[in-house]
N, C-alpha and C positions, 0 to 999 in steps of 0.2 A: 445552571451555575455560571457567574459571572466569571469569564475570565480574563485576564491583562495582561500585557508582555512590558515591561520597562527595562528600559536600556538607559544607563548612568553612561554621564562623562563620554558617551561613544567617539572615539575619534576619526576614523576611515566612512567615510559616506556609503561608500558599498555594502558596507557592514548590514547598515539600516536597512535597502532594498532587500539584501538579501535574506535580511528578518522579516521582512512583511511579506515575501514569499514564499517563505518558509510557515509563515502564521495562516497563508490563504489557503494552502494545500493541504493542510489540519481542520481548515473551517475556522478561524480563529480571526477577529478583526481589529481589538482593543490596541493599538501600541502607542505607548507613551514614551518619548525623550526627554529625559532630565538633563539639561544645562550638554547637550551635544556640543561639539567645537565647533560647527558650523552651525551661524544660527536659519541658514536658509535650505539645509541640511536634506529636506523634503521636498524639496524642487533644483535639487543639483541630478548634473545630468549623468554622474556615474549611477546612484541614487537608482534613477526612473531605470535604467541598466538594468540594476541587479534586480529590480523589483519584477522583471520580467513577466506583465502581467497584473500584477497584485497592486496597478495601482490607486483601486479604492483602497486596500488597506492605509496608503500613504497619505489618498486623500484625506482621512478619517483621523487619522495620527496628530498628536497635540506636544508640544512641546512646551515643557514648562520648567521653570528657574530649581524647583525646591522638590527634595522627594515627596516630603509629605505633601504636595499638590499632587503627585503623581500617586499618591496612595487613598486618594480619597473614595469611602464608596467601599474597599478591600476590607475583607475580616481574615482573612489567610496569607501568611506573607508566606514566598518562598524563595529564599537566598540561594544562589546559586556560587558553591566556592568550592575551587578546589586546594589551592593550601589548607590544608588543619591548624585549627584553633584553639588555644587552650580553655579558654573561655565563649557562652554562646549559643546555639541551638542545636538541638543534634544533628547529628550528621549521616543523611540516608542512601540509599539508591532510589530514582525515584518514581521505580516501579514501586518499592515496598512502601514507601509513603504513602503514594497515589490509592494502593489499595488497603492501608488503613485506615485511610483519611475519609474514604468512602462508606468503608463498609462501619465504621463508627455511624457517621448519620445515619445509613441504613437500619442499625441497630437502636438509636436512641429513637426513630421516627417508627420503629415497628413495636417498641418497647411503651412509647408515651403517647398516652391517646392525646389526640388532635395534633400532636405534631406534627405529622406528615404535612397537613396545609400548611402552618405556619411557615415550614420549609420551604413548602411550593408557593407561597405567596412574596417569601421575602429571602432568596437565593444567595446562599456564601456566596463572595467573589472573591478570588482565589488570584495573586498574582508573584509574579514570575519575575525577579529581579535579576540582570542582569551588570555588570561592571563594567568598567571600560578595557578594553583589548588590551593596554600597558599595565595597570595596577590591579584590573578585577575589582573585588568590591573593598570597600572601605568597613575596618571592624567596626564602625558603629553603626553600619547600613547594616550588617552582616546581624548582629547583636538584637535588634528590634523584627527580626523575622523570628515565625515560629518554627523553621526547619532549615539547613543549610542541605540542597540535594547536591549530590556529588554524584557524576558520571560516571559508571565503571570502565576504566578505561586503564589499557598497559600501563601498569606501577613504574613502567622505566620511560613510557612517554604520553604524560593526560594532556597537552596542551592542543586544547580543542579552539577552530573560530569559532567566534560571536555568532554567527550566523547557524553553524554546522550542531552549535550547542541548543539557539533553540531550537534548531530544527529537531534534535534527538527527544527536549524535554516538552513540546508539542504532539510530537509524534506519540512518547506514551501515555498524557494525558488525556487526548483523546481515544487511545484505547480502553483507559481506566474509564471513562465517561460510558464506553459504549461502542467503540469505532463506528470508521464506515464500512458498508459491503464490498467488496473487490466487485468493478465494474467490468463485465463481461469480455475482451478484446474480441470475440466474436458469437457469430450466433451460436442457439443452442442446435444440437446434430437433428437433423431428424432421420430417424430408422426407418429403412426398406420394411415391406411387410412381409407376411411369413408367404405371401404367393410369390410376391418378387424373387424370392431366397429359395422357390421351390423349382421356379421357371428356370433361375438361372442355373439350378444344379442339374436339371435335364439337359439344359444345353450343354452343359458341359459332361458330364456321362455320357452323351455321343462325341462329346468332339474326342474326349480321351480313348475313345474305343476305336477311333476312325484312327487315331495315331498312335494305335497299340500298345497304349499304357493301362488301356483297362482291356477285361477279357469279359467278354458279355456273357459267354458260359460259366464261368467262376468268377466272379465279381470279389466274391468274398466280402471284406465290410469298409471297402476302398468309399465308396459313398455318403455311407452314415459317419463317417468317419470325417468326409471333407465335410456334412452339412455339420457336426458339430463345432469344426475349425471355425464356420463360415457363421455359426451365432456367436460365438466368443467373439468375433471382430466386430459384433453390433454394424453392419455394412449399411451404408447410406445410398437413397436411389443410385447418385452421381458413381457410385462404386461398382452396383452393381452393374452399371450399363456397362464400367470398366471390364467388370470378369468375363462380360458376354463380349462383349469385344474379344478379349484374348481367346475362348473357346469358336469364336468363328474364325479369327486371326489361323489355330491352330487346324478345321476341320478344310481349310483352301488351302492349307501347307500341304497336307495331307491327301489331299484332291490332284495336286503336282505332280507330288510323290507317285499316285497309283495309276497316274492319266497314261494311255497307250503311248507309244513314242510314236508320231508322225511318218507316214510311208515315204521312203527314200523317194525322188522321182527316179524316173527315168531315162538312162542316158539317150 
């Protein structure tokens, strides 16, 4: 499914950066400027700033005099406004849009034979209008979309940036599409095996007994007790070489402790 970011009238340059980096860490490349205050707006140096990164997206970016250039190719408009309108399109959150808007195709493409290709041959493009930072969007821009999304945000303060806004309405339509996977920050664990887990519990049932916390005549169920503790922790080789460490750590304390004390010389 096609998708477009358009930004009206923008007037702060950073604004822009900050959208297209906002659009590339969604996965999102489309972005169109309608009549921005700068016309070189794409290669200003606060601009490449914000874009931190994203700047193919800026590469890729067109700017053009007239909305309707910027809407060309769109079969889905969505108005982003937060003042209410008396007249207009309705007025959503745009989680609940996103997943009617979806599961509508879903239904007419699973409903009407052959549709599904036709869909997949010739894809909605769905775009995202955005106003400028001083006035937002103009009612007739507003008026020619099929939905006005509204941000749910504190009734006593919605006043969202340009950037912070696509970034929120990027963020759920690519969830509605499908998200992405959360990218691991580390590797997956790998588990000691059950000889490691069994090694290590001998080593330590003597070192405990050498430091008289266990009693090798009555043990009672001090053992089966710690190796249950010691599956629940799922222990990883590097761990276990830690516990054997501390049960040797503790069985030379313990070797101090009982060592003869040295023959006084003599005078």
């Amino acid at each position: 499914m096609k998708t477009r970011f358009i930004l009206i009238n923008t007037s702060h340059a950073g604004n822009v950066g900050a959208t297209a980096r906002a659009m590339k860490v969604m996965g999102f490349g489309d972005l169109v400027l309608v009549a921005p205050r700068w016309a070189n707006v794409l290669n200003r140096e606060e601009t490449i700033q914000r874009a931190s990164g994203a700047l193919d997206v800026l590469k890729n970016a067109r700017i053009v005099a007239t909305l309707d250039e910027a809407l060309d190719g769109m079969t889905h408009l969505c108005a982003t406004a937060m003042t209410p309108r008396d007249f207009g399109p309705p007025t959503l959150a745009p989680r609940v849009h996103f997943a009617n808007l979806l599961s509508k195709n879903e239904l007419l493409a699973s409903t009407t034979p052959g549709l599904e290709a036709d869909l997949a041959s010739k894809p909605e493009g769905v775009a995202f209008l955005f106003g400028s930072e001083r006035f937002g969007m103009q009612n007739e821009d507003v008026y020619r979309c099929h939905v006005a999304l509204s941000i749910p945000t504190d009734p006593k303060f919605g006043s969202l940036n340009l950037a912070a806004a696509v970034q929120l309405i990027a963020y759920d339509w690519r969830e509605a599409l499908g998200g992405f996977a959360v990218q691991a920050a580390t590797a997956e664990p790998v588990l000691a095996d059950a000889a490691a887990v069994a090694g290590m519990l001998g080593h330590w049932e003597q070192a405990l007994a050498e430091i008289g916390f266990l009693d090798p005549a009555s043990p009672k169920k001090l053992m089966p007790r710690l190796n249950q503790l010691f599956n629940r922790a799922q222990l990883s080789p590097e761990e276990i070489h830690i516990l054997r460490g501390i049960a040797k750590a503790m069985s030379q304390a313990a070797a101090k402790t009982t060592a003869p004390a040295d023959t006084p010389a003599k005078p």
